[in-house]
Every structure is written in C-alpha cells, then in structure tokens.
LODRENDREN-817026 format. One record per residue: residue number from 1; residue in three letters; x, y, z of N, C-alpha, C, CB in turn. Coordinates in steps of 0.05 Angstrom, whole numbers, plus 5000, padded with zeros to 4 digits. Last residue first. Glycine has a CB too. Layout:
+------+------+------+------+------+------+------+------+------+------+------+------+------+------+
| resi | resn |  n_x |  n_y |  n_z | ca_x | ca_y | ca_z |  c_x |  c_y |  c_z | cb_x | cb_y | cb_z |
+------+------+------+------+------+------+------+------+------+------+------+------+------+------+
|  NUM |  ala |    X |    Y |    Z |    X |    Y |    Z |    X |    Y |    Z |    X |    Y |    Z |
...
+------+------+------+------+------+------+------+------+------+------+------+------+------+------+
This chain:
+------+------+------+------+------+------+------+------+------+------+------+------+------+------+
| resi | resn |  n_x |  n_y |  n_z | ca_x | ca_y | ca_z |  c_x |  c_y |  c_z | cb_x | cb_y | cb_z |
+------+------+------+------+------+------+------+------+------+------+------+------+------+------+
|   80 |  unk | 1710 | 8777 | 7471 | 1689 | 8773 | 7486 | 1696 | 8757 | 7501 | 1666 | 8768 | 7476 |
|   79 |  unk | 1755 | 8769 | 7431 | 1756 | 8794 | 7453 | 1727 | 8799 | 7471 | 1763 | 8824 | 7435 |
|   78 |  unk | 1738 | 8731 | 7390 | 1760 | 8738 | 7411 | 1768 | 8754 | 7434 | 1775 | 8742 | 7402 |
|   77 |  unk | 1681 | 8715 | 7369 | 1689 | 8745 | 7373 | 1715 | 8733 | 7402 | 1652 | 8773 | 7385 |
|   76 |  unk | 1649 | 8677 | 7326 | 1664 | 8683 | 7346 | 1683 | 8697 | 7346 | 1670 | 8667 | 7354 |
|   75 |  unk | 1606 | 8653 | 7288 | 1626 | 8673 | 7294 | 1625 | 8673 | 7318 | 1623 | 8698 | 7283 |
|   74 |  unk | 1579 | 8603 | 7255 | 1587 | 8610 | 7280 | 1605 | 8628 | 7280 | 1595 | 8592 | 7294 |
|   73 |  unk | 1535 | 8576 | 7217 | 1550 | 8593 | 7222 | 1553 | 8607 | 7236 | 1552 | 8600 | 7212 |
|   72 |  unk | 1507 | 8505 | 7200 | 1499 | 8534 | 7213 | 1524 | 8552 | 7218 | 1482 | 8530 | 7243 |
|   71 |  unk | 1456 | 8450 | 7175 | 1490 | 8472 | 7179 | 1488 | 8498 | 7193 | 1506 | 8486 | 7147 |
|   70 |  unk | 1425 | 8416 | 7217 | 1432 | 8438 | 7203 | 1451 | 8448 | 7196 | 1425 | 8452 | 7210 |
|   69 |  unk | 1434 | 8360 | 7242 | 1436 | 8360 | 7218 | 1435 | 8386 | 7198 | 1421 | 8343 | 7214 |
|   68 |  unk | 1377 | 8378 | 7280 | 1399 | 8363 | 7280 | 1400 | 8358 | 7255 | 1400 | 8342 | 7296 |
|   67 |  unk | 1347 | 8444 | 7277 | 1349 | 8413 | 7286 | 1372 | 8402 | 7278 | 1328 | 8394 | 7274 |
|   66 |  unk | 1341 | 8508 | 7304 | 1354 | 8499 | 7292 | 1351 | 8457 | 7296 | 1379 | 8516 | 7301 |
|   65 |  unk | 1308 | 8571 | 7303 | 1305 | 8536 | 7312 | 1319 | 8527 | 7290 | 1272 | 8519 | 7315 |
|   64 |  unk | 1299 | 8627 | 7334 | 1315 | 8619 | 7308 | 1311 | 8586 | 7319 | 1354 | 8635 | 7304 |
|   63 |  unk | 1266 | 8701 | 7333 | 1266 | 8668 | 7340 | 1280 | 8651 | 7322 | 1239 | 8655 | 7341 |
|   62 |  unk | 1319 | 8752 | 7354 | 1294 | 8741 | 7328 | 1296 | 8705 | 7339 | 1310 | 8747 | 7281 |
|   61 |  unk | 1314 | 8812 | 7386 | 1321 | 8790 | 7374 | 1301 | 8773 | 7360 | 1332 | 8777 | 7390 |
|   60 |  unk | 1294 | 8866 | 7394 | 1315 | 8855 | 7376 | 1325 | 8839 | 7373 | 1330 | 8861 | 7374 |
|   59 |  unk | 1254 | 8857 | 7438 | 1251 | 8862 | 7413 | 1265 | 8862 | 7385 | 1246 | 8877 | 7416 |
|   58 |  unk | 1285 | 8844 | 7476 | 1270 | 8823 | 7460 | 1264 | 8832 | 7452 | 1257 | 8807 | 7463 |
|   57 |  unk | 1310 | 8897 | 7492 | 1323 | 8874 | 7482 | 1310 | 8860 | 7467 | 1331 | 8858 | 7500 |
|   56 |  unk | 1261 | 8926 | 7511 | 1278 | 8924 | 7493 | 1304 | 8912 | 7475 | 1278 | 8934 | 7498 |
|   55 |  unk | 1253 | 8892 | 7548 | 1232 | 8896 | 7524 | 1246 | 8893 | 7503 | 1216 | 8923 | 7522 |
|   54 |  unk | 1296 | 8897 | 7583 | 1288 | 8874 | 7566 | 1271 | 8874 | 7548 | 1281 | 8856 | 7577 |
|   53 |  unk | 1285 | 8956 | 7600 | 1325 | 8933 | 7576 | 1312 | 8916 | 7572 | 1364 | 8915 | 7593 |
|   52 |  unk | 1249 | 8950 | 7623 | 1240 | 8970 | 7607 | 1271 | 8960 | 7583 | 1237 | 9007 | 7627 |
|   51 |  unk | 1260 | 8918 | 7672 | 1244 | 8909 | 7647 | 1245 | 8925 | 7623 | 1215 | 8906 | 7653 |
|   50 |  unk | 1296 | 8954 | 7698 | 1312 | 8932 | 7689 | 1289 | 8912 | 7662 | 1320 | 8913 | 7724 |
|   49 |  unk | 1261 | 8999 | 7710 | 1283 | 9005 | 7688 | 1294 | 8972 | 7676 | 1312 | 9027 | 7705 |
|   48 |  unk | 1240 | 8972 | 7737 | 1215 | 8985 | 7723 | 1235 | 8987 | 7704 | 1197 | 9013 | 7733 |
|   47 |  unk | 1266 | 8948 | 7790 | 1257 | 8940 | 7769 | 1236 | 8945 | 7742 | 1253 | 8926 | 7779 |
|   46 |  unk | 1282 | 9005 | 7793 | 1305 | 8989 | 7789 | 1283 | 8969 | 7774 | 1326 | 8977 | 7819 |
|   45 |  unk | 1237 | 9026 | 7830 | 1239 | 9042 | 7795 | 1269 | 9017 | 7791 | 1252 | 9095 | 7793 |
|   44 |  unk | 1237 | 8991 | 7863 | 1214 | 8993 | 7847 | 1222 | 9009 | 7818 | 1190 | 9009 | 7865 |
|   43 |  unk | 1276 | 9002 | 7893 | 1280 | 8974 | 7882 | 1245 | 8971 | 7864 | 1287 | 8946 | 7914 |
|   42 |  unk | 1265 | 9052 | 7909 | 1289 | 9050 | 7891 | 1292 | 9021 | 7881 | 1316 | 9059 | 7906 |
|   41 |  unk | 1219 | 9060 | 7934 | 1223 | 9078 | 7908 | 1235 | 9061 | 7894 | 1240 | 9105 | 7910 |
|   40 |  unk | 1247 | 9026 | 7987 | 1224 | 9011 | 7964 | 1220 | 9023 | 7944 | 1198 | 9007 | 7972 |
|   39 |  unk | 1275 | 9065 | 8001 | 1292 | 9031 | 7991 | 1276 | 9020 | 7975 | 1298 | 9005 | 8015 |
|   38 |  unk | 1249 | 9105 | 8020 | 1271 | 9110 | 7999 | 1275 | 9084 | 7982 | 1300 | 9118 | 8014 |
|   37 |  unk | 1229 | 9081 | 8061 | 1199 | 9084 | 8037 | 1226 | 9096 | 8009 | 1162 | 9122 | 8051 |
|   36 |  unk | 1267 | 9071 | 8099 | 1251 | 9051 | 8083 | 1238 | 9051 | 8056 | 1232 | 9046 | 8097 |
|   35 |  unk | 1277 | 9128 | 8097 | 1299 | 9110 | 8087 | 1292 | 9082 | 8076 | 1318 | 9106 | 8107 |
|   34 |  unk | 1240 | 9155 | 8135 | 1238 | 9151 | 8108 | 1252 | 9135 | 8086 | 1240 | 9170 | 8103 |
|   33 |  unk | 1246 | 9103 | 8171 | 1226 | 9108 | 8159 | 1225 | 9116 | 8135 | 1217 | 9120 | 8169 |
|   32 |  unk | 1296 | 9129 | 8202 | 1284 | 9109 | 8180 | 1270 | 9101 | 8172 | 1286 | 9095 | 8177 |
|   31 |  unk | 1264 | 9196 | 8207 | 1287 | 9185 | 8183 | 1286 | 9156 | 8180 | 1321 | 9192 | 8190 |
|   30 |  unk | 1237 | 9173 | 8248 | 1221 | 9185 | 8221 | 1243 | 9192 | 8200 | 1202 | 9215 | 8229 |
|   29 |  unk | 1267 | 9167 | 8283 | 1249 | 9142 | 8284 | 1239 | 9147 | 8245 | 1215 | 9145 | 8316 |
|   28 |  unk | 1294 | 9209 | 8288 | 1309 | 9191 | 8276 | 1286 | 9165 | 8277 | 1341 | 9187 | 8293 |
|   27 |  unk | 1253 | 9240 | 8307 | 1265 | 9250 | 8291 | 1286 | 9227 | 8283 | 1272 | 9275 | 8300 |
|   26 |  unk | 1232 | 9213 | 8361 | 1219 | 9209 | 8333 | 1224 | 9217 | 8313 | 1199 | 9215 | 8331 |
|   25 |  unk | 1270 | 9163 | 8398 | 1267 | 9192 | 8386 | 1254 | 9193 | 8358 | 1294 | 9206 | 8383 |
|   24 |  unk | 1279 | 9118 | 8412 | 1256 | 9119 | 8425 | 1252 | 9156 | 8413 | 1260 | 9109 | 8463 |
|   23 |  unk | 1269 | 9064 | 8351 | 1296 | 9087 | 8373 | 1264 | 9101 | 8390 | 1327 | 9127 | 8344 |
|   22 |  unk | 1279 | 8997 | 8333 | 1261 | 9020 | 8339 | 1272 | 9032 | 8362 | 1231 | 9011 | 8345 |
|   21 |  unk | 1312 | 8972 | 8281 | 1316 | 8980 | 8301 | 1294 | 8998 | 8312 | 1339 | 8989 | 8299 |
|   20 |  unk | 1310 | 8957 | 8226 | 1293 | 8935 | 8244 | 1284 | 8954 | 8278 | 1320 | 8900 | 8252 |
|   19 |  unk | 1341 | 8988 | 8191 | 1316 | 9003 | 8198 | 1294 | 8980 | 8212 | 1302 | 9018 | 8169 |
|   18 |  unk | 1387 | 8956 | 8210 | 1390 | 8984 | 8217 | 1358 | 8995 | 8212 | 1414 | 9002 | 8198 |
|   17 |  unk | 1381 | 8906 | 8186 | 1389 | 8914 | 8212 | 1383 | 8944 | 8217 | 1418 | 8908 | 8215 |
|   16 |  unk | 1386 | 8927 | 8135 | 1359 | 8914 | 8147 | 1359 | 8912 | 8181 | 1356 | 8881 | 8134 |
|   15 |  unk | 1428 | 8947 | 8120 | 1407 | 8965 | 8123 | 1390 | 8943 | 8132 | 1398 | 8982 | 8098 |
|   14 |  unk | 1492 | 8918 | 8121 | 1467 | 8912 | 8131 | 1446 | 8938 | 8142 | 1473 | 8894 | 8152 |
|   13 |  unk | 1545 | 8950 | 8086 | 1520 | 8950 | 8104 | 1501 | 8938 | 8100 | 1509 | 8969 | 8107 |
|   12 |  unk | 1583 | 8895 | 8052 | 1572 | 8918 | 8049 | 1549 | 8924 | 8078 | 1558 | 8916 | 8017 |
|   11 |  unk | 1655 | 8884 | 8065 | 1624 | 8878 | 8059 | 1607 | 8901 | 8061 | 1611 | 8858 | 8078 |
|   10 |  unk | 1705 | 8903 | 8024 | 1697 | 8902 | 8051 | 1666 | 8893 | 8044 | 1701 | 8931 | 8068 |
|    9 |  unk | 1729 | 8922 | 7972 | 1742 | 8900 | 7996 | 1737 | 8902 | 8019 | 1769 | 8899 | 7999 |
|    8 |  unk | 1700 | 8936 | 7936 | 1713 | 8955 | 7950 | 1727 | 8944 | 7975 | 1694 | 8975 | 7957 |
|    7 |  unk | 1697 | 8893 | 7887 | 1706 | 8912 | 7877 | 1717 | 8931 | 7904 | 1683 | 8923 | 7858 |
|    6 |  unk | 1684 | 8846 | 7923 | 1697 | 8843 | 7911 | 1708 | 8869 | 7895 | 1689 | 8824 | 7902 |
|    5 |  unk | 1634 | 8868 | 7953 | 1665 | 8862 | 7965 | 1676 | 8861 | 7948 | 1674 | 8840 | 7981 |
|    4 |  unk | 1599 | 8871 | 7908 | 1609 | 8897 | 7923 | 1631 | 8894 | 7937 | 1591 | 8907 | 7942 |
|    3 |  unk | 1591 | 8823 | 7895 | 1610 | 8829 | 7882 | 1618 | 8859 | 7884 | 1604 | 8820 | 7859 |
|    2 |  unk | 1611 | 8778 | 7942 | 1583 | 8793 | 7939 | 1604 | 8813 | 7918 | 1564 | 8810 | 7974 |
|    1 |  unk | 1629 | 8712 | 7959 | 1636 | 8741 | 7960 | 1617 | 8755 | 7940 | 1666 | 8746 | 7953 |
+------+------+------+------+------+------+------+------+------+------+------+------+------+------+
C-alpha cells in the first residue's frame, strides 16, 4: 500500500495512462501535453529542493568513527 492509500483510502490516479492516450482533438491533445511538461517542472524542481535538504543537512553533521572498545554515550529520546 502506497502511502497516499494509506492516508486517503483509495489509490491514487494513474497519470501515465492518461497522457499515453492520443485524442483526435487538439485542444485536449495540447492540455496533455501541457500536463506532461507540468509533471517534468515538478519532479525537476522536487528534486532540486530535495538536494538543496541534503546539502543542507550534511553540512551539519560531523564525521564520527568509532572502533571496538570505545566508550561512547547514548541518548535516547522516548518520544522519537
């Protein structure tokens, strides 16, 4: 289960089906179309934003190596 079902309890549209389809009118031929060139914007700036959290992420963390036989201190957060 896709975790869009799981939050609205139904599956979600198949858009690939829907802009596979070639209609014989050019005013809905040229909406999906644009709906294509919409899908590719949107999974292009998604992954522009989704690197742009990890930079930023790895930049706040720090390299840590630990071997066998280190002591080391563990917190743990109950409500995570």
């Amino acid at each position: 289960m896709c975790p869009f079902q799981a939050l609205y309890r139904y599956s979600p549209l198949n858009r690939e089906i829907m802009t596979q389809e070639v209609s014989p009118v050019v005013v809905v031929e040229d909406m999906l179309l644009a709906r294509v060139n919409m899908d590719h914007i949107f999974h292009k700036q998604l992954q522009l934003a989704t690197n742009m959290i990890k930079q930023i992420a790895d930049k706040r963390r720090m390299k840590r190596e630990f071997h066998v036989g280190d002591l080391v201190y563990l917190e743990s957060q109950s409500y995570r």
